[in-house]
N, C-alpha and C positions, 0 to 999 in steps of 0.2 A: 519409800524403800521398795526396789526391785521386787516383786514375789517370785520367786522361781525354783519349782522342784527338783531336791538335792538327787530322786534318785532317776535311772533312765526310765524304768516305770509309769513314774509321775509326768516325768517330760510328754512323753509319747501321747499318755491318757490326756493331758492338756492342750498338746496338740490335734487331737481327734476332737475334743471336745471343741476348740475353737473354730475349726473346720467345721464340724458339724453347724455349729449356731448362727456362722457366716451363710451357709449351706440354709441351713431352717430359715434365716433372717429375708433370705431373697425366694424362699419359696411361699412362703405367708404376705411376703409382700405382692407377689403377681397372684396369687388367691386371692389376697384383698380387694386388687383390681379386677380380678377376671368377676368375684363375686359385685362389687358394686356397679359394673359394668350390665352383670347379668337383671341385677334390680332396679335398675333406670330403665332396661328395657322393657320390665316388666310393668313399670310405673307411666312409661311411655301408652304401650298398651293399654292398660285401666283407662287413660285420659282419654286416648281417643275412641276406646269403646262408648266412656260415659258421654263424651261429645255425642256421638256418633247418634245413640241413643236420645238426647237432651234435642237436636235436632230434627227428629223424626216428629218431635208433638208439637213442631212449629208448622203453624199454615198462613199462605198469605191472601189475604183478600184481592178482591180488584183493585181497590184504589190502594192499595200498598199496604196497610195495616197487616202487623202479625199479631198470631193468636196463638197463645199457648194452650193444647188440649191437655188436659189432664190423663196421664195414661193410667194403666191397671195398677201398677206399681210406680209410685212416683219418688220413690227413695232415688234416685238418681240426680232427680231435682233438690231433692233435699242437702245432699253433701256435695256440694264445691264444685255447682255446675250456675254459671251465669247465663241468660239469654238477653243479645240487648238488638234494637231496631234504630241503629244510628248510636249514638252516644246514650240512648235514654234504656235502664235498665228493666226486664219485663217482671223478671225472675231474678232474685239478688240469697243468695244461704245464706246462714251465719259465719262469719267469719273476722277476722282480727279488720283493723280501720289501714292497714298497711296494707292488706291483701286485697279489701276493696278496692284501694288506691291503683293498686297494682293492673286487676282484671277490668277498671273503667278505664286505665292507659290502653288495653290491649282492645278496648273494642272498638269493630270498625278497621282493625289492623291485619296484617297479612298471615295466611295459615301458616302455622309452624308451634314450634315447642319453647317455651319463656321459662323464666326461672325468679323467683321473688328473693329479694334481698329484705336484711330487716331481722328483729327479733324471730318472728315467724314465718321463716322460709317455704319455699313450694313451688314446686315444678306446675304447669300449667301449659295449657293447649288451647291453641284459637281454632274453632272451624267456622269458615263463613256461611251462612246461610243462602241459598242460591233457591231464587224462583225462577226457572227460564236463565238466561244467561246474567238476568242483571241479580247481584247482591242486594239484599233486602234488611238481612240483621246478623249477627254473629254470636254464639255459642264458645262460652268461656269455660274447660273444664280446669278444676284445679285438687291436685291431691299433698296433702301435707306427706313429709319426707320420717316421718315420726315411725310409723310399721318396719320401712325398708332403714332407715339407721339403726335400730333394735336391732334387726337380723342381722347387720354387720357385723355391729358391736359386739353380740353373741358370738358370731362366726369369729372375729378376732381373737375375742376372750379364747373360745375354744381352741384357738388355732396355735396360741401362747399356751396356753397348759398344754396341750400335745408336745409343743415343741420345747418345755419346759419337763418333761417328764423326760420324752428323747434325749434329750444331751442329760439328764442323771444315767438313766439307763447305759446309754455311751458310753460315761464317763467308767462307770459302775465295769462294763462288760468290758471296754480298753483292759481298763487294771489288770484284769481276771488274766485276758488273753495274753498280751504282755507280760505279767506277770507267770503265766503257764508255758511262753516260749522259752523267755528267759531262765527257769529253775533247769534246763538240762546244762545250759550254758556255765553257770552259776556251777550245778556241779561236779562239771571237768574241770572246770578249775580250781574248786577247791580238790578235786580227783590229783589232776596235774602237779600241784600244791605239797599234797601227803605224797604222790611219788620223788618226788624231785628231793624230798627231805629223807624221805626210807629207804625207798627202793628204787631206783635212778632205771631198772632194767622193765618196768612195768609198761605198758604204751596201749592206749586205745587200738590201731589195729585197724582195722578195714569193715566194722560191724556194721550192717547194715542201718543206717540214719539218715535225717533230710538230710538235703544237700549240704544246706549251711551248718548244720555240727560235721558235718564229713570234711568238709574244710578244714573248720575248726579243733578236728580231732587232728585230721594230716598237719596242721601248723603247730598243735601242742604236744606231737611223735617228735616233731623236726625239734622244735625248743629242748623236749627231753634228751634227743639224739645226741643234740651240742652241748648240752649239758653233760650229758654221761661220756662224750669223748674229751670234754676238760678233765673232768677228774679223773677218768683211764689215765691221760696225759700226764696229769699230776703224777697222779700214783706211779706212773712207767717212768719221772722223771725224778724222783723219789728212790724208784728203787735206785736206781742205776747212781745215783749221786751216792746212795750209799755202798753201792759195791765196789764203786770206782776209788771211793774213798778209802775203804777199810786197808787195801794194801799197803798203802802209803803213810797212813796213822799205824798199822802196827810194826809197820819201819820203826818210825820214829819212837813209840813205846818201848823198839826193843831196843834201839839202842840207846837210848836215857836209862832206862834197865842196867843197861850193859855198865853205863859209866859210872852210875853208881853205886855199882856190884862191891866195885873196887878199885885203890887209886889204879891212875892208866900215867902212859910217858905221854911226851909230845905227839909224838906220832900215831900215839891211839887214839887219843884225843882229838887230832886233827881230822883222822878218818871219820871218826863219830858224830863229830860237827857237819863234816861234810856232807855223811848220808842223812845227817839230821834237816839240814839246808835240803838236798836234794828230793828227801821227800815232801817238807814245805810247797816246796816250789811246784812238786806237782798235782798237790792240793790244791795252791791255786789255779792251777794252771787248768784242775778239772772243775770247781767253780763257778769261774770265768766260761768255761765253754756252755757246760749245763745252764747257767744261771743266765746265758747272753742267750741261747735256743731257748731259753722259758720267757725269757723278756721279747722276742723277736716273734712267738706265737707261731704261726703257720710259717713252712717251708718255702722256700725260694717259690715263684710264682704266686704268693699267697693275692694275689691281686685278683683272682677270683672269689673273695671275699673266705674264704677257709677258716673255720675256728682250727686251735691247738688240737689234735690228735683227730684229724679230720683229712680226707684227703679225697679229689674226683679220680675213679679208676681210669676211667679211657685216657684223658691224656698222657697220664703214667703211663698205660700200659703201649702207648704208641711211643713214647719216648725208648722206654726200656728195650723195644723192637728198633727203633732207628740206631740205638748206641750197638744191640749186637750185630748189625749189618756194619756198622762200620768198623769194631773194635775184631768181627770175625766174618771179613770177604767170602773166605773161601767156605765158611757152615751152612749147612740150609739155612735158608733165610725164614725171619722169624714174622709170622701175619697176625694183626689183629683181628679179628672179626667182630662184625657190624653189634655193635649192644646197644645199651642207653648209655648215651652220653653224657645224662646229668647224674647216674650212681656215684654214692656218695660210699666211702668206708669207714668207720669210725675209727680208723689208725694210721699214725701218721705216715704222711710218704715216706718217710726213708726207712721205716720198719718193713712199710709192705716192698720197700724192694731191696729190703734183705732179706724178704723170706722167698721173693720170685727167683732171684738172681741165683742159689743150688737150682733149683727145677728147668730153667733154663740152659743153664750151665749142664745138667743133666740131661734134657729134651737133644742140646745141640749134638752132645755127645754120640746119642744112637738116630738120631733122627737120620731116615733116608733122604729124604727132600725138602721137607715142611716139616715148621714149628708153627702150631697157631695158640694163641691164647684170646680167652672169650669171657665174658663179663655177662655175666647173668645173676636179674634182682629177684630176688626170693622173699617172703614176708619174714621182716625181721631182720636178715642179714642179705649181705651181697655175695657171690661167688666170683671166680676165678677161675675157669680153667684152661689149664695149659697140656695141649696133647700133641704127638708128634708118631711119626709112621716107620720108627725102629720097630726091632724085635719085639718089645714090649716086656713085662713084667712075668717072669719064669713061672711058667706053673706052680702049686706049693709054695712061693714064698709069698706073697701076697702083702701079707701088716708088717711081714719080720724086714719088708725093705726099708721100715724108718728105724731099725734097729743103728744106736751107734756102731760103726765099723763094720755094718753088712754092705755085702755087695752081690747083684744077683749073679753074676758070672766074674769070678776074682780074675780070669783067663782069657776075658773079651780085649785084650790088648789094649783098652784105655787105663789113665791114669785116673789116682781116687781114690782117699780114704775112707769112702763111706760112712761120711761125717754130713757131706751137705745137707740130705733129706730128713736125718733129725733134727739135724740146727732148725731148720726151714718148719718144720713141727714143733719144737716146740716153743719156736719167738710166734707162731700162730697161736696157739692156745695160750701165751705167757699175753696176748693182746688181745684175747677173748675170741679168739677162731678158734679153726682145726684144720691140719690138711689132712686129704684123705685120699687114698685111690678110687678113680671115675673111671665108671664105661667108656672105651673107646668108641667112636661109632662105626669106624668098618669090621670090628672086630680087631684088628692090630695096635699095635704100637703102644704108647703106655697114656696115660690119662692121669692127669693130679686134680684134682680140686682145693681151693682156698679158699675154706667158707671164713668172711670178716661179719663184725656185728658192724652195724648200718649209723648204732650211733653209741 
């Protein structure tokens, strides 16, 4: 059976921890080498010191005999140093019947470094003896491998517990880390979670964090955003189903009422039916429309990927500017100005251009030359505004121009109930805005703003 950790935690720490021992596996193995390397050299050296040494207490006579002199310290003769004159040995140590074998093969043989096979191994050094040019006898050093494997051995052992403590530690410190990134992670989303369920208007916000929860905060704003513009959606599709409705049902209420008040002729009876039919019909008929836009989700273009009660300002709002230039040649012509492109408003397009179309409709009216409208993102919501270089908004009147049936000049020879600017207020605030009067910026003309919430 597979082992493999359910949580990402675990995965992570198992992966560090594999790493690491792949990582320790190939670092203890070229230690091992660099070390065994380092004590062959050093084994190297011994041997031909003690040669070097073993040679020095050989002398040769005239007629060829050598003489071994005894020096001050003759421990060197003693451990696994042979002297031989031709094949015959002068000077033989203790040692195994294979390693004998071994050092009577080498003598008489060419200088260099040998190595003994066999139960009891050994590195070994030939130096030839030289009187004058001719070779006289040769000096056999040999050191058993016994010192320098301990050291290894030791240095391996050692090198396995270090690297057996590091990958705990690893393992150990992974968890921690991992475990200590992930708990902010962990909880925005359960953060995310409780809003989504309570309060759909809550949002992380732009607070100072790494990078990677700043993301991840801006991805779970956007989630909430589209979340809280379905269910505006709903709810705005909710109302409206019931208020479109109630006319029509209390038709019919009244005149089933009516018929059973008291007997009727034919012809009242006929009428009754009729309106009774006629309001049927346009129950369905409001339904079928509601119920066909709640199934159809986002507005004509929704191929920008748009949830229900969601809509991009800019292209709106150059659309909205293209239909007044053609629907009104002769009005000043209406400018978009440069915004962000990807603002997003959390209300559907045909609402937000039922509440532009009075303020436009009003801009074209007094505007001298230019209409511009402008799309500016604010935290939290998006804006709108639409300004134009008429006369502008009469001293003193100011808030009382969203008044039903006011008008700041009833005398200015245009036509106008002074109905538009409150409609347009308050299908804004019935969608979770508000419009409001803005600074003009040269000081003229009139100025609206259209604050929408963003999700």
């Amino acid at each position: 059976m597979r082992l493999r950790p359910r949580t990402l935690r675990g995965r992570l720490a198992l992966i560090a921890l594999v790493s690491i021992a792949l990582w320790a596996a190939v670092l203890t193995a070229v230690f091992q080498g660099l070390l065994t390397s380092q004590l062959n050299s050093q084994a190297d050296e011994l041997l031909r010191t003690r040669a070097t040494a073993a040679a020095a207490t050989v002398s040769s006579s005239t007629d060829g005999r050598l003489t071994v002199n005894d020096p001050a310290d003759d421990s060197a003769l003693d451990v696994g140093v042979w002297i031989y004159q031709g094949n015959q040995a002068l000077e033989r140590p203790t040692a195994s019947r294979a390693l004998q074998n071994t050092a009577d093969r080498l003598a008489g043989g060419p200088a260099g470094f040998s190595r003994s096979t066999g139960p009891d191994p050994a590195r070994l050094y030939v130096l030839p003896v030289l009187a004058g040019d001719r070779r006289v006898g040769t000096v056999v050093a040999a050191v058993e491998p016994d010192a320098a494997q301990r050291t290894g051995e030791i240095a391996l052992t050692a090198a396995a517990a270090l690297a057996a403590l590091l990958l705990a530690g690893v393992y150990l410190v992974t968890r921690a880390v991992v475990g200590g990134a992930l708990r902010p992670v962990a909880a925005m989303s359960a953060q995310a979670a409780a809003w989504s369920a309570a309060d759909t208007t809550r949002r992380f916000g732009t607070a100072q964090r790494p990078a990677e929860l700043s993301a991840l905060a801006g991805n779970l704003d956007e989630l909430l955003n589209r979340l809280a513009a379905v269910l505006r959606h709903e709810q705005q599709l909710t109302a409206e189903l019931s208020h479109e409705l109630r006319t029509p049902l209390a038709r019919i209420t009244a005149e089933t009422d009516w018929l059973l008040a008291r007997p009727r002729d034919a012809a009242e009876q006929q009428a009754a039916h009729r309106a009774i039919a006629e309001g049927a019909t346009r129950m369905r008929e409001i339904c079928e429309t509601l119920l066909s836009e709640a199934r159809n989700g986002a507005p004509a273009g929704g191929a920008t990927g748009e949830v229900p009660g969601r809509c991009l300002l800019t292209p709106l709002l150059a659309m909205l500017a293209d239909r007044s230039t053609q629907e009104f040649p002769d009005a000043p012509p209406v400018r978009v100005s440069d915004g962000d492109a990807q603002a997003v408003a959390g209300v559907s397009a045909p609402i937000v251009e039922r509440i532009l179309t009075p303020l436009l409709d009003n801009a074209r009216r007094y505007a001298r030359t230019s209409v511009s409208m402008e799309c500016v993102v604010r935290p939290g919501s998006v804006a709108v505004v639409v300004r134009d270089d008429g006369p502008g908004i009469p001293e003193g009147v100011g808030e009382a121009v969203f008044e039903p049936g006011r008008r700041a000049d009833p005398g200015d020879g245009h036509d106008g109930a002074g109905l538009g600017l409150a409609l347009a207020r308050r299908l804004a605030r019935a969608a979770g805005g508000d419009l409001t009067l803005g600074e003009p910026r040269t000081g003229a003309g009139a100025c609206f703003e259209l604050s929408l919430p963003t999700g």
